[in-house]
C-alpha positions in Angstrom: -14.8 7.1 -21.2 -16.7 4.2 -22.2 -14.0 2.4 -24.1 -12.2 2.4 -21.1 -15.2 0.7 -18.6 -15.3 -1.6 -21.7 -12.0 -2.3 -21.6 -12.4 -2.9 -17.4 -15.4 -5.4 -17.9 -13.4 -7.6 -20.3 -10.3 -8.0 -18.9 -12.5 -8.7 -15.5 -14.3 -10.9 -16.9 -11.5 -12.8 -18.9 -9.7 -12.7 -14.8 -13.1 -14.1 -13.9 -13.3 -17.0 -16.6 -9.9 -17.8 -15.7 -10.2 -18.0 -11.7 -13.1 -20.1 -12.6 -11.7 -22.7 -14.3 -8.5 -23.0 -12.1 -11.1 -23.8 -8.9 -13.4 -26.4 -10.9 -10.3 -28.1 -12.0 -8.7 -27.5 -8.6 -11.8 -29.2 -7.2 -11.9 -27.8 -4.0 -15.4 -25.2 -4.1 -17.3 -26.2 -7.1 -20.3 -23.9 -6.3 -17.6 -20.4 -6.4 -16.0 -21.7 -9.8 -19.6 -22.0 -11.4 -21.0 -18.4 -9.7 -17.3 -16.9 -11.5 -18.2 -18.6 -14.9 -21.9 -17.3 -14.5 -20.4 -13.7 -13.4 -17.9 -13.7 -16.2 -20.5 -14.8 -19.2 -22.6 -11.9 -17.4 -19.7 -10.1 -18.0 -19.1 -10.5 -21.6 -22.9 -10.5 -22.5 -22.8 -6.7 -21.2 -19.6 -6.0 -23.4 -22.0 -7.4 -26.5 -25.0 -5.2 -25.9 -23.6 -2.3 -25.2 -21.4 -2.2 -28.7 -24.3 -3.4 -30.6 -24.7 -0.9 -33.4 -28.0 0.7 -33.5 -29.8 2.3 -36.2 -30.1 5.9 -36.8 -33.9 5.9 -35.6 -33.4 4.3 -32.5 -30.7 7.1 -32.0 -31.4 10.1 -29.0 -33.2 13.1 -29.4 -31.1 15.8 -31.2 -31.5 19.8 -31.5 -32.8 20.4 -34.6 -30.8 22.3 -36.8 -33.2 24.0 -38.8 -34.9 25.8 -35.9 
């Protein structure tokens, strides 16, 4: 399930980077290209933390299995 609201962020944020760009170059709302660049690095910086490897340690609690 999380591979696919992965999936979901990144291709909305790659639609986001994109719409962004076509309205700065268009030129006509400057201020809504920059908040979909800003929305679209938010984005991606999400994506990057949450497939950060972690190490075992920092891993949940787990039953123990010589209870």
């Amino acid at each position: 399930m999380s591979n696919l609201i992965l999936s979901i962020l990144m291709l909305a944020g790659a639609a986001l980077l994109a719409g962004g760009i076509y309205i700065l170059r268009k030129g006509t709302n400057r201020k809504q290209g920059l908040l979909m660049l800003v929305a679209a690095a938010v984005m991606f910086a999400n994506v990057g933390i949450w497939t950060i490897p972690t190490p075992e340690s920092n891993q949940p609690l787990s039953p123990q299995s010589g209870d």
